[in-house]
N, C-alpha and C positions, 0 to 999 in steps of 0.2 A: 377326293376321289372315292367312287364306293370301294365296298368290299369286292365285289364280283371283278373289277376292272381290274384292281389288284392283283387277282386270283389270277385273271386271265394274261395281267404280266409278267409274273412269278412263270408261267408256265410258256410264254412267248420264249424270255430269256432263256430254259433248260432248253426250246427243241432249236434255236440259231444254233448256229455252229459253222466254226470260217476259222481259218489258217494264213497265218501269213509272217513270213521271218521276218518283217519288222518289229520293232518293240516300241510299242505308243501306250506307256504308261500316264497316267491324269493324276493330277492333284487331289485333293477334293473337292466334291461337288458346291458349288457355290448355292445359295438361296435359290429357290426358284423365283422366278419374274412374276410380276404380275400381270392379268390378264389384260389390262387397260393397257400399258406399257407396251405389250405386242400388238393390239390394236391399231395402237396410232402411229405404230413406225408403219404397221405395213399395209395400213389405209389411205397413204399418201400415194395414189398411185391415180395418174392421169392416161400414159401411151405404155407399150413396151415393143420391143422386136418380135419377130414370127421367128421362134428357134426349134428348129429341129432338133429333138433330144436323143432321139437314138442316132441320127448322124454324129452328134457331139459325140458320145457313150463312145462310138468308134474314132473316132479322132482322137478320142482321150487315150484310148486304147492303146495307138498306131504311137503317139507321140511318146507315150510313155517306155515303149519299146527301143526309143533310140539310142546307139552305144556311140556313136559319130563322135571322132578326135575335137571336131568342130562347136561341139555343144554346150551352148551355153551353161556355167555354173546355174544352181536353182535360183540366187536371186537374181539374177537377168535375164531369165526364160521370159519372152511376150504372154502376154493370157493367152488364154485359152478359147477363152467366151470374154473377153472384153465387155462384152452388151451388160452382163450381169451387174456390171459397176453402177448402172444407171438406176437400178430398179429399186422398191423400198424396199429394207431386209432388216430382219433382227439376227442375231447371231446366239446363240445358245451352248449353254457348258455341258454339252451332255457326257456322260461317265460311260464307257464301257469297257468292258473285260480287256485284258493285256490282247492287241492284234488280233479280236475278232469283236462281229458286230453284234454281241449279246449286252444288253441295256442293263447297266446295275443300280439296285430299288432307288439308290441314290437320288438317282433322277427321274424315275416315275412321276413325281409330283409339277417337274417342271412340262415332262409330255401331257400330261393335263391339264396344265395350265394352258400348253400351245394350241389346246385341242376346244379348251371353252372360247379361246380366242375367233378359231376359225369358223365357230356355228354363233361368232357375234354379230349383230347387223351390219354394223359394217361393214364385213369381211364375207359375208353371202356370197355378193356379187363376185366374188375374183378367183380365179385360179392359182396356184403356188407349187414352188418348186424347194424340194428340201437337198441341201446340196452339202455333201460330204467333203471332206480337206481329212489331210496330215500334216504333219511336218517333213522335213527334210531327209530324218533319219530312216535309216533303213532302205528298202530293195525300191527303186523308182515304180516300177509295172506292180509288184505288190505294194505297193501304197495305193496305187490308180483302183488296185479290184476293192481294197478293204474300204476305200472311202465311199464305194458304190454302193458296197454290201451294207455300209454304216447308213448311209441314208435310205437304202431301201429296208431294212428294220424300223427307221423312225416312219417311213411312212405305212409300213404293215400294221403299225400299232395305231397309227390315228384314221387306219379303214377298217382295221379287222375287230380293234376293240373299243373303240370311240365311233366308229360307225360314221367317220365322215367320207361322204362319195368320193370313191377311187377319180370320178372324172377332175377333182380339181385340185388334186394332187400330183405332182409326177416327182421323180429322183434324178440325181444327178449327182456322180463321184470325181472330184477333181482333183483328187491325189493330192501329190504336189507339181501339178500343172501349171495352177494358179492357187496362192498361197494368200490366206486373209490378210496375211503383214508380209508384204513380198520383198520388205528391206529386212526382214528377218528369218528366212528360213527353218532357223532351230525353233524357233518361238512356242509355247505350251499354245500361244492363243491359236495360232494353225490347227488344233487338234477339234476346234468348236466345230458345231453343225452351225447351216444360214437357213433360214426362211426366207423366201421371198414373194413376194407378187408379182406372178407372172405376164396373167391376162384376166379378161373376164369370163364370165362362167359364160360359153356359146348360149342365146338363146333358143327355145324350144319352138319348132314349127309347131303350130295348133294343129289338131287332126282334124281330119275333115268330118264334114259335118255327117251326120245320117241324113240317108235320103226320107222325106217325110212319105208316108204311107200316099198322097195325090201323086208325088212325083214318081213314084214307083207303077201308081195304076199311069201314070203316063206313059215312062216308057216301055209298058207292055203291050199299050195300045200304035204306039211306031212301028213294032217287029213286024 
């Protein structure tokens, strides 16, 4: 990773800033992946569902808010996004600060590795969605915002300092809505970020042509 992108992470981390009475403390950061290794999970991709991300965003919301006598313990809650099970994903150990979404240098090296992934040929083509989790512990609605917040950090950094197009990225915070290991609640591995492959990148209508200098003495001789 250069110098500069460093710079500009070191200085990402000091301006987040997010609150949240859960306590989602991480291990330490594991190796980073390699960039081949995220290629080929999230290069297997043929179809996916049409989802609406801000209706989810608010579902997520709504869901997260319920105190119902009626409601299921966290490992028996239905997903959320079911659809998500289907798609290619790598799942990544990203480190951040105690309950907010500030990124520690720990894992700078792995967001760069995620980021030569996604300007690899392979992966041109496709759209992705970076999607935040917690664990179980703590405040259900503050786990819902911090995982939003966590994933909309990973992806500030792979538009604003890796410079890949905001259109083929989106975020998504799934609390503990739906949980990476849903027979485990408590689990540290709940606390990873996903990548996934969404869609493909929309094609670009051609612009139209210019009118050649005959066709324009044409249609002046119609008026």
């Amino acid at each position: 990773m250069r110098a500069r992108e460093l710079g500009l992470l070191v200085a990402l981390a000091a301006a987040l800033t997010a609150v949240s009475p859960a306590s989602h403390g991480q291990a330490a950061a594991p190796p980073a992946p390699a960039r081949d290794d995220i290629v080929n999970a999230l290069s297997k991709f043929e179809t996916g569902p049409e989802l609406d991300i801000a209706a989810l965003k608010q579902k997520i919301t709504e869901r997260s808010k319920m105190r119902g006598k009626n409601e299921p313990e966290p490992a028996k809650r239905p997903l959320i996004v079911p659809e998500l099970k289907d798609l290619p994903t790598f799942n990544l150990a990203i480190q951040f600060d105690v309950d907010t979404p500030i990124i520690l240098p720990d894992s700078y090296e792995t967001i760069g590795r995620l980021a030569d992934a996604l300007v690899n040929a392979p992966l041109l083509p496709y759209t992705f969605l970076i999607v935040g989790h917690t664990d179980a512990n703590g405040r259900r609605e503050a786990n819902a915002i911090l995982s939003q917040r966590r994933a909309d950090a990973i992806r500030d950094v792979l538009v604003n300092t890796f410079k890949i197009s905001s259109k083929r990225i989106q975020s998504l915070g799934l609390g503990e809505e739906q949980f990476i290991d849903q027979a485990r609640p408590t689990s540290p591995v709940n606390l990873q970020i996903q990548v996934l492959t969404l869609g493909k990148v929309p094609e670009q209508e051609p612009a139209p042509a210019a009118a050649t200098p005959a066709a324009k003495k044409s249609a002046k001789k119609k008026k």
